[in-house]
N, C-alpha and C positions, 0 to 999 in steps of 0.2 A: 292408329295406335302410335304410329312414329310423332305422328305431331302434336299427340297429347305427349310423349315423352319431352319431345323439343322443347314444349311453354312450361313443362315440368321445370326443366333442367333450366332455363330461362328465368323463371322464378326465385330458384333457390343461389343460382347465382347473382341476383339483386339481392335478396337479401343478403347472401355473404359479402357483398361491398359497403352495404350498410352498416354491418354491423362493425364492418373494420374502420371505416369511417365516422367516430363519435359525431355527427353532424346533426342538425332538425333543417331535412328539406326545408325549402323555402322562408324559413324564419327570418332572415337575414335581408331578405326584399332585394330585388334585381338581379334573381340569380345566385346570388353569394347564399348560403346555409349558415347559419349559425353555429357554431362549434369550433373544433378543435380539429387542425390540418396540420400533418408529418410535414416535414422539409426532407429532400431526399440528398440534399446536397451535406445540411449542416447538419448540429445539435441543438437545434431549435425546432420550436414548434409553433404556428399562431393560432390563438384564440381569438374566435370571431365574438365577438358582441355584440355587434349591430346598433344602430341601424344602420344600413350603409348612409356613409355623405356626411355623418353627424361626429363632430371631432374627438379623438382620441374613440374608436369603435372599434379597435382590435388590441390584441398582447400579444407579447412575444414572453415564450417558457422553454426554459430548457430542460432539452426529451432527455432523459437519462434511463426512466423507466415505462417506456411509452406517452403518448401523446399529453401533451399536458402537464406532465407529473409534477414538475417543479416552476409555475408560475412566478415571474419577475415583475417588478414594477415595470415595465419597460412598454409604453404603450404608442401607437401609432393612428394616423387617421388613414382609410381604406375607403378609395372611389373607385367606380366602375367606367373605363372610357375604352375606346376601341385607339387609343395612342398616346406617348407618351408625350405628347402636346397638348392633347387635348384632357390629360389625365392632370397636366400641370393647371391647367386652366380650370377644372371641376375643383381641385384642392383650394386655390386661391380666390374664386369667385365664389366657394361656397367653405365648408366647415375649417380649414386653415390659410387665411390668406399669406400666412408669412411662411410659406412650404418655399423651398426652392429649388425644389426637384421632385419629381415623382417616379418611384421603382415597380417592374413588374414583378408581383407577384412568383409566377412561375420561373422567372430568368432569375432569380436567388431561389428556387428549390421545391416551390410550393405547387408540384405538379398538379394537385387534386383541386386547385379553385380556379373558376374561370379564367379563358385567359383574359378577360379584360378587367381582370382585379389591378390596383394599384395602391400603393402605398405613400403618403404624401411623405415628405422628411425637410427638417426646416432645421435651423442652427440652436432652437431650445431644447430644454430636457424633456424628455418623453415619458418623465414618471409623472404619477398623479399625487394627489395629498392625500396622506394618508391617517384615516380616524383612529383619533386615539394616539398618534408619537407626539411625543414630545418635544419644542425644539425651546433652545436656550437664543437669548439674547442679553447680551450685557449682565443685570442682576436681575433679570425675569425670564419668564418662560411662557409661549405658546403652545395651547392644543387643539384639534379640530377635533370638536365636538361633534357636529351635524352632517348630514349627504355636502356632497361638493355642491358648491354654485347657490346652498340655500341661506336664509335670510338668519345670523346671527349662530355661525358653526365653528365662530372658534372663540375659546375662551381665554382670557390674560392671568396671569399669574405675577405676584410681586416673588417669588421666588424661582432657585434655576431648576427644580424638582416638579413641575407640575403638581403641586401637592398643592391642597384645597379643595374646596367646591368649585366645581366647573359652574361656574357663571357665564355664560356666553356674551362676548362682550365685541366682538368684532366679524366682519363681514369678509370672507376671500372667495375668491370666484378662480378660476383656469380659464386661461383660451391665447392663443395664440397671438394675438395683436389687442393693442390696447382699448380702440373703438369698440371691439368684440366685446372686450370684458366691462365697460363702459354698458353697454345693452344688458348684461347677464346683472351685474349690481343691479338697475334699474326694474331687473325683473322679477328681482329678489326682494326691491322697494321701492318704488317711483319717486323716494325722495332721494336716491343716490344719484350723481350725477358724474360724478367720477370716480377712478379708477388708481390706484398709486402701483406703480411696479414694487416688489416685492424682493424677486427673485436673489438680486444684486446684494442685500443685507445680509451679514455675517450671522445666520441663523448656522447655530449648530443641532443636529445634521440638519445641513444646507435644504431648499425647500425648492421648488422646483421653478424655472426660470420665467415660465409663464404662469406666475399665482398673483393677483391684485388685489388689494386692500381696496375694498366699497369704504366712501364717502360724499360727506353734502360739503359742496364749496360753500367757503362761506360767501353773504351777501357782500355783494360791490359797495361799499361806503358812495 
């Protein structure tokens, strides 16, 4: 009788860490869960999105009213290494190579994810573009029409109001380094061959520092 109480009591206290933990076991591949993890240190929270190794796969939100509640642009790439050498070296040989450090997870707060979780961090902005804002340039305006990284997701405007038909008229991709973004145009179009930094143009509100305009060089004379 005791040891049917024990697997009893065993039981319902898994599920009560489940259910405090907004998580999906195993979703997240290597360990990591997919969801949403307390910071016991700070006012933050991170959202896992997975997949692990694949760049920008997590957010950062501030907890005000539990996990999650208030989501930020504020995103980061999250690999799984047993050191913070070898966690640098997962960031740079794989989903950001211009990282130039990588933090533990748990040593800023995030007791509930493995400990071999890591966070890559590099000198760009860590937000992503975002569909549908608006930004101005000069006497025109852009907008991202489509998913990031796809083939004709932003549209030009001859005015600073995005007003008009969204015509989609240009190509922007994210990624950390430029050879990166160089491959994602191309696999957006096999006719893109390059990539123009972005970031650095006086876009009001400013657009994120690793965004690349896809284009075909012209032919060599």
């Amino acid at each position: 009788m005791k040891k049917v109480l024990a697997i009893a009591a065993l039981a319902a206290m898994t599920a009560m860490t489940a259910a405090a933990c907004s998580t999906t076991p195993g979703g997240g591949g290597g360990g990591l869960a997919l969801g949403c993890y307390d910071s016991d240190s700070s006012a933050d929270s991170l959202i896992y999105n997975g997949p692990i190794g694949t760049y920008k796969n997590a957010q950062f939100a501030i907890n005000i009213s539990g996990c999650g509640s208030d989501p930020v642009n504020d995103y980061v790439t999250v690999v799984l290494a047993m050191d913070e050498a070898s966690a640098l070296v997962a960031c740079q040989a794989g989903p950001d190579p211009a990282a130039d450090a990588a933090a533990n997870l748990n040593a800023v707060g995030f007791d509930t994810v493995p400990a071999d979780a890591w966070y890559c961090t590099n000198p760009l902005s860590g937000a992503l573009l975002q569909t549908d804002a608006c930004h101005t340039i000069g006497t025109a305006s852009v907008k991202v029409v489509g998913p990031r990284n796809s083939l004709n997701n932003v549209a030009l405007y001859s005015n600073t109001a995005c007003s008009g038909p969204d015509v989609p008229t240009w190509t922007w991709v994210q990624h950390s380094t430029q050879s990166a973004a160089v491959g994602l145009c191309a696999a957006a179009d096999p006719a893109f061959d390059t990539a123009g930094a972005l970031g650095a143009l006086p876009f009001t509100p400013g657009i994120p520092n690793d965004t690349y305009l896809c284009s075909t060089a012209p032919p060599v004379p």
